[in-house]
Structure formats: structure tokens, C-alpha cells
C-alpha positions in Angstrom: -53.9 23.9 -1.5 -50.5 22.5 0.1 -49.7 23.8 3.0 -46.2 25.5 2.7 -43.5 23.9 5.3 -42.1 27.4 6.2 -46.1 28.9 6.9 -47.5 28.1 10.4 -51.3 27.3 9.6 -53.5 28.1 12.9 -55.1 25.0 13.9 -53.0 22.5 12.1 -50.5 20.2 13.9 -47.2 20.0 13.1 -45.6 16.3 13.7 -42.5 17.0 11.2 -41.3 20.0 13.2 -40.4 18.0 15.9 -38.4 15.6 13.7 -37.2 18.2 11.5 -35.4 19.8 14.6 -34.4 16.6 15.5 -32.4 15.7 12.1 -30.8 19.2 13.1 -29.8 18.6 16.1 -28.0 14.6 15.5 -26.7 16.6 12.5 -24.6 18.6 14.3 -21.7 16.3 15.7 -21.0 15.7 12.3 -20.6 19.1 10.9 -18.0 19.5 13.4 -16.1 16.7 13.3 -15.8 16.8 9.4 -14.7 20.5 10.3 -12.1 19.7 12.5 -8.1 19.2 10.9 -7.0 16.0 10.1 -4.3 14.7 13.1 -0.8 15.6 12.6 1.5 13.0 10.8 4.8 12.5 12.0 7.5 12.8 9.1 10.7 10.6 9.3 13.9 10.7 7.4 16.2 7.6 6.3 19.5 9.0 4.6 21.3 11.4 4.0 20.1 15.1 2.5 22.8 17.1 1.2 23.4 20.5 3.3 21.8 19.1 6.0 22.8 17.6 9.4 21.0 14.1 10.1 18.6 16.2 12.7 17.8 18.9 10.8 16.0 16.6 7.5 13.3 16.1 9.5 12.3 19.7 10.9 12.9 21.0 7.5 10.4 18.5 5.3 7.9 18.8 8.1 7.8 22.7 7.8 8.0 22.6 4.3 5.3 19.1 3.7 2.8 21.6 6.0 3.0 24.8 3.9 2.2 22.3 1.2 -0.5 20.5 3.0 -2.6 23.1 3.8 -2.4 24.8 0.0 -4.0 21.4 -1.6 -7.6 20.7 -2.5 -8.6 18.9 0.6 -6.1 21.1 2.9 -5.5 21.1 6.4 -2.9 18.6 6.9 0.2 19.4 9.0 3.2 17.2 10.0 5.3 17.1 12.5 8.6 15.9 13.1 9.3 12.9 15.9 10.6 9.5 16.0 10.2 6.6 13.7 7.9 4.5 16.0 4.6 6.9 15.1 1.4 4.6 13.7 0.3 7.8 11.4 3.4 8.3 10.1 5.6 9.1 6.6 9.3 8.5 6.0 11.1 9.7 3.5 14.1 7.5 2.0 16.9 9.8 0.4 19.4 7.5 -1.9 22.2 9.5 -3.4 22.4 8.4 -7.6 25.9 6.9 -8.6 28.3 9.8 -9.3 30.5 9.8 -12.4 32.8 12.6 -11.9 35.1 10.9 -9.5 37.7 9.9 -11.9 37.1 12.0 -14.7 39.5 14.6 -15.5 38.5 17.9 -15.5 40.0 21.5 -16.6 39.7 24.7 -14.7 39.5 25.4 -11.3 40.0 22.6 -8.6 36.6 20.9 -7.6 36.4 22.4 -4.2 36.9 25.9 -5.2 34.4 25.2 -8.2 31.6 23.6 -5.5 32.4 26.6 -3.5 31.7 29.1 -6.7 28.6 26.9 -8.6 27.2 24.3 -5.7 27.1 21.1 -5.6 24.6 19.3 -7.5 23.3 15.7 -6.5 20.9 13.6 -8.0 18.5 11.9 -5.4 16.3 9.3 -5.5 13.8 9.8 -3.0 10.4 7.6 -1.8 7.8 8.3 0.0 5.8 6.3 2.3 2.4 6.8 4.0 1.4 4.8 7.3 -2.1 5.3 8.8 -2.6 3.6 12.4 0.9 1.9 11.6 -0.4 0.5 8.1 1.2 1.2 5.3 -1.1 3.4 2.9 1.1 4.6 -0.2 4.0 5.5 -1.2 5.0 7.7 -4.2 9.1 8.3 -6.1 10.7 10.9 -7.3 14.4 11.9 -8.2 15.6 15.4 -8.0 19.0 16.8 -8.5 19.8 19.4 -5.1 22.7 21.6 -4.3 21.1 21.1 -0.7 20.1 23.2 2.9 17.5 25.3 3.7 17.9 27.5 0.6 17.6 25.7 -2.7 14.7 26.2 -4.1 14.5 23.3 -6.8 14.2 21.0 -3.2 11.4 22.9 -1.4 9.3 22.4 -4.4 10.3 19.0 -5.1 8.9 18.3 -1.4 5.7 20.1 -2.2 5.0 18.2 -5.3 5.6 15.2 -3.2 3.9 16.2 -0.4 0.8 17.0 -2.5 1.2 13.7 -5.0 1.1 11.8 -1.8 -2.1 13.4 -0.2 -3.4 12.9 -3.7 -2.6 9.1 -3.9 -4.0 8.4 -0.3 -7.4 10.3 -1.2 -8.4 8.1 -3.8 
């Protein structure tokens, strides 16, 4: 018969107990460390958003990438917003598309009172760029077409997807 591991047999020694609690205990440190959040990234922002002040970009994406961050698969990324010189770091570049309708002629109501009433819409072209200890990692593209600020909906989810294409692309 083969003594069972869990049974305590009078009269037998035990050596493997000892180890057994052993393993346990070295094992420990590193359940806790893999339980702890990943460190905060810093989020930058080159360009210019529409609806948004030049101070404001960055405030904005990093409350928006971190609502994001901590829905995906391997969750518990946040971000922060700070200065450019970070080493774990990601910057988004906004680049405004060419618009066409400068010199078009155009019937109905002048174009400011028609932004006023319907928005402006812009088509961006945005990147996105992942630095780990001041490497760069990844970087992914998009373009998305905003009426801008705090508000429009079609941008926050354009930043989640990006948010969550990124923390894809620097997991594999």
C-alpha cells in the first residue's frame, strides 16, 4: 500500500513535509508580486485635439485610457498624465486630415451658425506610441473623425479601442 501524502502514518518520517512547506513559503513573494498592478504609465499629447485646450488632452486620454485599461483581459493598467520626459511612457500624436471645404461653395446657413447647430466634424489621424524604461515598445494608428471635448462619444471609444489595441500589441 502507498502511503497517502495527506495521511500522517505513526512511526513513519516525513522528509517531504519539510520541503513541501518550503516550496510554500519561497512561493509566496511571487504570488504577490504577480498580484500587484502594473506601474502607472504617463500619457503625453503632441497636437492639437479639437474642443480641447492644449492642457486638458492629456487629463482627458489618461482618464479615459484607464477606464479602458482596467476593462481588458489582462486589466489593471492605469495612466496618468505628466510631462514628456517619463521612461514608461505613451504619447499620443493628433494630425488634423487636409480639409476640403475651405473653398467650396456652400448653400444654406453660414458655416459658423451651421457648426454651431450640427458640430464640427474633423478627421484625425492619430498614433500611438508605447515606451517601457524609455524604450520604445509599440505603437499602433488610427484615424477617427471628432466633433471634439469631453462629450463626443465617437472619441472616448476611439481612445478605448486604442487604448486596448495597444495593451494588446505590447502583450504579445
Amino acid at each position: 500500500m502507498v502511503p497517502s501524502p495527506f495521511v500522517i502514518h505513526p512511526g513513519r518520517r516525513r522528509r517531504g513535509g519539510a520541503l513541501l512547506a518550503l516550496a510554500c513559503l519561497l512561493s509566496l513573494p511571487r504570488m504577490a508580486l504577480a498580484a500587484e498592478p502594473a506601474p502607472a504609465l504617463v500619457v503625453t499629447a503632441l497636437g492639437d485635439l479639437p474642443g480641447f485646450l492644449p492642457q486638458e488632452v492629456a487629463p482627458f486620454l489618461a482618464t479615459v485610457m484607464t477606464t479602458a485599461g482596467v476593462n481588458t483581459p489582462g486589466g489593471g493598467q492605469s495612466f496618468v498624465a505628466a510631462g514628456l520626459s517619463a521612461p514608461d511612457r505613451v504619447e499620443w500624436t493628433f494630425r488634423p486630415n487636409p480639409y476640403a471645404g475651405g473653398a467650396s461653395r456652400t448653400l444654406g446657413p453660414p458655416r459658423s451658425a451651421a457648426s454651431r447647430l450640427f458640430g464640427v466634424h474633423r478627421l484625425l489621424s492619430i498614433e500611438l506610441r508605447l515606451y517601457r524604461g524609455g524604450r520604445y515598445q509599440t505603437q499602433v494608428f488610427g484615424q477617427v473623425e471628432v466633433q471634439g471635448g469631453r462629450r463626443d462619444a465617437d472619441l472616448q471609444t476611439f481612445v478605448c479601442d486604442m487604448t486596448r489595441r495597444l495593451l494588446d500589441a505590447a502583450a504579445q
